[in-house]
N, C-alpha and C positions, 0 to 999 in steps of 0.2 A: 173211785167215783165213776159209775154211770156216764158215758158222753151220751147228751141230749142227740134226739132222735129230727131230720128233717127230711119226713119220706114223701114227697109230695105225688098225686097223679094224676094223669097227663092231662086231667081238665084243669087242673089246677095250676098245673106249670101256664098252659095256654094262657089262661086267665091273668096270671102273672105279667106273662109278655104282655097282654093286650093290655093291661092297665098300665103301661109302662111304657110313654111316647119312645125315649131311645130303645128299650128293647124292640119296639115292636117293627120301629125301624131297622134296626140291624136285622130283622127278621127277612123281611122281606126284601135285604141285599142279598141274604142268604138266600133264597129261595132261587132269587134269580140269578147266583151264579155259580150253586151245585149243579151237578149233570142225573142223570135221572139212574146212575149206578146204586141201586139199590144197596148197596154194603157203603155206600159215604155219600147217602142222601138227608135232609132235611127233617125227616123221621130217626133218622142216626143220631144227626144232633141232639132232640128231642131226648132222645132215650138216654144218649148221654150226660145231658145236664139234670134227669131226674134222678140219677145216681150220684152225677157229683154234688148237687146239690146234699142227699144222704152221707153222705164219707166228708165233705167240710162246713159243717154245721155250725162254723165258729166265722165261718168268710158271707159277708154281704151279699143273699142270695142274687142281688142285681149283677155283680162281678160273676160268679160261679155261672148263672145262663148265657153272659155276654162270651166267655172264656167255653164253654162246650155248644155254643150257636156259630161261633168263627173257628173253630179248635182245627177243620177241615176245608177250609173257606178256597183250599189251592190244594183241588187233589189230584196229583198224579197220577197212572197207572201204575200198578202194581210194579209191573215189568219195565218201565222207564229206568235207566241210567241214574237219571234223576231224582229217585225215590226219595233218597236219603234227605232231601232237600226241601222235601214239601212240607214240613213242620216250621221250618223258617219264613218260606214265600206263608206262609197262612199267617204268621206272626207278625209280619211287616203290611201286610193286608193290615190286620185287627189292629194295629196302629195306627193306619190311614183311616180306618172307618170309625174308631170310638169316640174322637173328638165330635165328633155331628150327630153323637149318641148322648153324649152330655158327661162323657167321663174325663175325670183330672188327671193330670198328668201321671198321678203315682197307680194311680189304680191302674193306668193304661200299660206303666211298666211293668206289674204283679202280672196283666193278663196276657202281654206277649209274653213274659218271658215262660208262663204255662204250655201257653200254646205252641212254646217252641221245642221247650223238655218232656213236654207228653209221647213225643214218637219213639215209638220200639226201636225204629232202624237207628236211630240217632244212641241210642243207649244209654240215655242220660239220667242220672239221679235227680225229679224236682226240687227245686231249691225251697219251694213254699208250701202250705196245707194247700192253697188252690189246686200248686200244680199236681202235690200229688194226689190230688182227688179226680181230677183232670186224666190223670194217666191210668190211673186204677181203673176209672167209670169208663174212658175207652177201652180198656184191654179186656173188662166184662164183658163190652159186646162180640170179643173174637171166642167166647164160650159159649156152654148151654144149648138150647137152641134156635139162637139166632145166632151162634158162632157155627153151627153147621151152614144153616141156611148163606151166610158171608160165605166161609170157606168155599161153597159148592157153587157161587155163581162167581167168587172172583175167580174160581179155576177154568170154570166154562169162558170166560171174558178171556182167560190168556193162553185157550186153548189146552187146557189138562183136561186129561182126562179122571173119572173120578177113583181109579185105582187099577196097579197093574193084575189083570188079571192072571200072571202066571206067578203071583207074587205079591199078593194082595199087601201084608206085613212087613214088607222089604227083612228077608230073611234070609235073603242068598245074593242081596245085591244093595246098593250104598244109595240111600236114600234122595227123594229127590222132588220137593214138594211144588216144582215149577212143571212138571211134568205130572203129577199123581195128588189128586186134592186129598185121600187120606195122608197121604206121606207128611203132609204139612201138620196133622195131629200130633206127629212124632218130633218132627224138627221144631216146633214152635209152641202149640195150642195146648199139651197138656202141661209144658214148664211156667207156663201163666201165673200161677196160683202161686209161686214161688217169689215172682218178682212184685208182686202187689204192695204197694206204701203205707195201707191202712187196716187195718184188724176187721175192721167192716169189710173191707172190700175183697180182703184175701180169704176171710167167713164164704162170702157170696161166691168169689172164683175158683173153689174145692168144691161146693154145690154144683154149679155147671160143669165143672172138668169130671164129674160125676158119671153127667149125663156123657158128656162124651166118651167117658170110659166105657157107658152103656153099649151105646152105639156100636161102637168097635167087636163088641164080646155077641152081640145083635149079627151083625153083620158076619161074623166068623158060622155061626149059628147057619145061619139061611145058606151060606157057599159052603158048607160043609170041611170046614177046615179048623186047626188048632188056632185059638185065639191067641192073639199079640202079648206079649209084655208088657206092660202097663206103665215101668217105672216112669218119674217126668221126665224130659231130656232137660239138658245143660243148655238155654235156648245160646244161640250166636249171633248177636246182633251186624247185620247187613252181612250175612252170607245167604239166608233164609229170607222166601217172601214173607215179607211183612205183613 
């Protein structure tokens, strides 16, 4: 059997929220205490919950944008100590905030405990369809390209440069994606499509890991070198930036 289709767009999501006193509320906690880092800004959320909303088509769309509107609500730095942590601090946030959103108790429990298994660093298998639509529809946005576009400004924010130039493919040296924002394609970004929860989602994250592959074979092109190996890496949860 066909699972039913919930593709909605971005006027539409909007719309959603606005007709929805508690969403529209959480909206605008949201707004006001993301930071203006474009790779986990209020446009992120967006994008995320119109995908998760697509991959859990069986979860009350009111739960799936309240669960990808706070999924980020406590975001770290990439490079903080504390990385590993910010899926919790977000989760105990959307605790404190959903009751004055007008959500029951069970629904509050379904949407922290999404919000708290969606992180890569954490490694965790979701326990529910929320979460893992939640975790698919974040990890789409580390592809394609707007997974360049993330990759290449959180590198610039933690000081990488965008690849070593005497070794562009880490070919003769052990990779190192805190230093080299391609290197992060190899450690992380193309094992993506591997760990995906949904048929839908892992559909959509071979398409973007696509484009990235693009990229790469792009890029070997214009510097006049042999291009990379392709295969996906074996990702390792919290040794790699997230």
């Amino acid at each position: 059997m066909k699972t039913k289709s919930r593709r909605l767009g971005l006027s539409e999501l909007r719309r959603l929220v606005e007709g929805d006193a508690g969403l529209e509320w959480l909206a605008r906690e949201v707004k006001a205490r993301l930071s203006d880092d474009p790779a986990h800004d209020y446009a992120h959320a967006e994008r995320v919950a119109l995908w998760a909303l697509e991959l859990a088509p069986e979860v009350p769309a009111r739960q799936v944008v309240a669960a990808a509107l706070l999924h980020d609500i406590v975001n770290l730095p990439k490079d903080s100590p504390a990385r590993a942590q910010a899926s919790a601090l977000s989760a105990e946030a959307a605790r404190a905030l959903l009751p004055d959103a007008g959500f029951e108790e069970a629904e509050i429990e379904l949407i922290r405990d999404a919000i708290l298994t969606h992180s890569f660093s954490r490694g965790e298998t979701p326990r529910s369809e929320l979460g893992r639509a939640l975790q698919d529809a974040d990890r789409l946005e580390a592809l394609g390209v707007l997974g360049i576009f993330r990759v290449i400004s959180t590198g610039a924010k933690m000081g990488a440069r965008y690849f070593d130039a005497s070794d562009p493919f880490a070919t003769r040296r052990a990779l190192d994606d805190r230093a080299y924002s391609v290197d992060h394609f190899f450690t992380k970004l193309l094992g993506l499509p591997a760990t995906m929860q949904t048929e839908a989602g892992r559909r959509e994250a071979e398409l973007r890991a696509a484009t990235l592959r693009q990229l790469l074979v792009e890029l070997a092109r214009e510097m006049g070198i042999k291009p990379p190996r392709l295969e996906p890496p074996a990702p390792a949860p919290g040794r790699v930036r997230p």
